[in-house]
Steps between C-alpha positions, in 0.01 A plus 500: 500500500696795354229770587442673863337246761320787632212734360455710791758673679576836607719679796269391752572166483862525533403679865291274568683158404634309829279775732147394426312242265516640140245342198635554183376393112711242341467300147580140618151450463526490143793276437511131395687387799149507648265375257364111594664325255831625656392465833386118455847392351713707775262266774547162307888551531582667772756322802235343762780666741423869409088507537298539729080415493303629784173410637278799700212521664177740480526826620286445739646143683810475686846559325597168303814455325577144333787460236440240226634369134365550187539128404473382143230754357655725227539838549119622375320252676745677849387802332113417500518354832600782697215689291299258683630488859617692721887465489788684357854422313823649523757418258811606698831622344329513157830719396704215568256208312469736159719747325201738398434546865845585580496743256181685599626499846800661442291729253311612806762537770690696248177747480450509857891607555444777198205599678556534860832522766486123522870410560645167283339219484670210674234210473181442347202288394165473322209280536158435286234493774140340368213483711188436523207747548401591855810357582717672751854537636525526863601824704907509481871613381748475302855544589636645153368784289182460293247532282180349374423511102115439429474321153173343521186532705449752781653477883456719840837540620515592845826697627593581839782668683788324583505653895316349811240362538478417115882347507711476834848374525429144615253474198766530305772322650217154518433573109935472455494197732185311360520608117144504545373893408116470619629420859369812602245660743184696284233639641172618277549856624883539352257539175444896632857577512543319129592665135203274288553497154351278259703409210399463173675364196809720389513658874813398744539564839816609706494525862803579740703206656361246747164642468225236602223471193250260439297404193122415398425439194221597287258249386705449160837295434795721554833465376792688620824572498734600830860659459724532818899589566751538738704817536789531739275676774236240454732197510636699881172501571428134444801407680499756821131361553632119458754554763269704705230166503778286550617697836077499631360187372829243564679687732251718726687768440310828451636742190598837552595613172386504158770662327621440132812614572777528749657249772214366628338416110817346409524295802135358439630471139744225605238331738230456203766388212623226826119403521436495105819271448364262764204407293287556823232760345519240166404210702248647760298689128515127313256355751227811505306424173431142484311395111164346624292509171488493140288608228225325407459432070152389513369757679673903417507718829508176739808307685569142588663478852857337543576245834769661675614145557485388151726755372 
């Protein structure tokens, strides 16, 4: 994609970008990356290792979160079943499965960096998020930068500040411990405090780091795409609050500091890269998602249940 990403952009949004949630126009909408066709072969081939399918509940019951496989439908019947549930996919790392994605992610980190202050980009990823309608995603954060492109279909997005009581530091050290973002408090009156936008195809959505959001969708198939980086102040971040839930949660310490810098962030630099070589936050996230169902092919929108203790 040779031409601008954006449609809409003035000086405003280079204020605003990092501050406060910014919607912005886009044309992603309109490429074939997108279209079904695409879509359906990108499913039928991608590693079982880098998706994720997710089971919700109604708005209205309590929250349920079940991960499951795909199995052997192709990729429009996986399509035309979560039309018919209530589930979504996430094709992880889609950047790293197919060249075209790399190259539109790099087309749009390049933008954002012409655009705003954003300093260099040190990591990044993409994923194609599909869902069904009235479907939701469950109040949480993120720990990198990023942003929600609407391609298909219509979605409330739900952001909230990332300060008490929406997001306190122990929230965030249990997401870095767990790997598991919805392990967060929510209460139905955070909604008064919330920006509420609904996004429509050819609409993103930037909000500033760590900021909790949740999703419903509208009743209509959506399709998505989500963009997020690391930057040298983000990746501090990420470690200064791993050391931080390392010192509360495993050794009752009680943080003082959340610097970025200085003796005290370099010191809790050289306690989280000890705790990330020792495989200890690898082995405690493998056991948090267990698979329990698969799709059903003779019945779209549906799920067969797996035995724990068959698998």
């Amino acid at each position: 994609m040779s031409e601008a990403i954006f449609t809409s952009w003035d000086a405003r949004h280079k204020s605003l970008w990092g501050n406060q949630p910014v919607r912005l126009q886009h044309r992603l909408h309109t490429s074939p990356l997108f279209s079904d066709g695409t879509l359906a072969e990108l499913i039928e081939n991608y590693p079982r290792s880098s998706y994720s399918i997710v089971l919700v509940g109604e708005r209205s019951s309590k929250k349920l979160w079940r991960e499951g496989d795909i199995g052997d439908l192709t990729g429009a019947q996986v399509i035309e079943a979560i039309a018919a549930g209530r589930m979504w996919l996430n094709l992880r790392g889609v950047h790293k499965v197919d060249k075209r994605y790399t190259e539109l992610l790099n087309h749009i980190l390049d933008e954002f960096r012409a655009r705003t202050d954003m300093p260099p980009v040190l990591a990044r990823n993409a994923g194609i998020l599909i869902s069904s309608p009235n479907a939701q995603v469950y109040y949480h954060c993120d720990l990198p930068g990023q942003s929600l492109w609407q391609i298909r279909g219509t979605k409330r997005v739900y952001v909230y500040p990332p300060v008490a009581p929406f997001l306190t530091p122990e929230q965030l050290e249990r997401i870095i411990l767990s790997g598991v973002e919805v392990d967060m408090d929510y209460a139905p009156w955070y909604d008064e405090h919330a920006a509420v936008v609904d996004l429509n195809p050819g609409e993103m959505l930037h909000w500033p780091l760590n900021s909790p959001h949740r999703v419903d969708n509208h009743d209509c198939l959506n399709i998505s795409l989500t963009t997020e980086y690391w930057t040298d102040p983000i990746r501090r971040t990420a470690m200064m609050n791993c050391a931080n839930a390392v010192l509360r949660h495993k050794l009752g310490i009680t943080p003082r500091s959340y610097a970025i810098s200085g003796p005290s962030f370099w010191l809790k630099a050289l306690l989280q890269a000890g705790v990330k070589r020792s495989g200890v936050l690898k082995q405690q996230r493998a056991t948090a998602r267990p698979i329990t169902f698969r799709l059903d092919p003779a019945r779209p929108g549906t799920v067969i249940n797996i035995a724990q203790d068959a698998r």
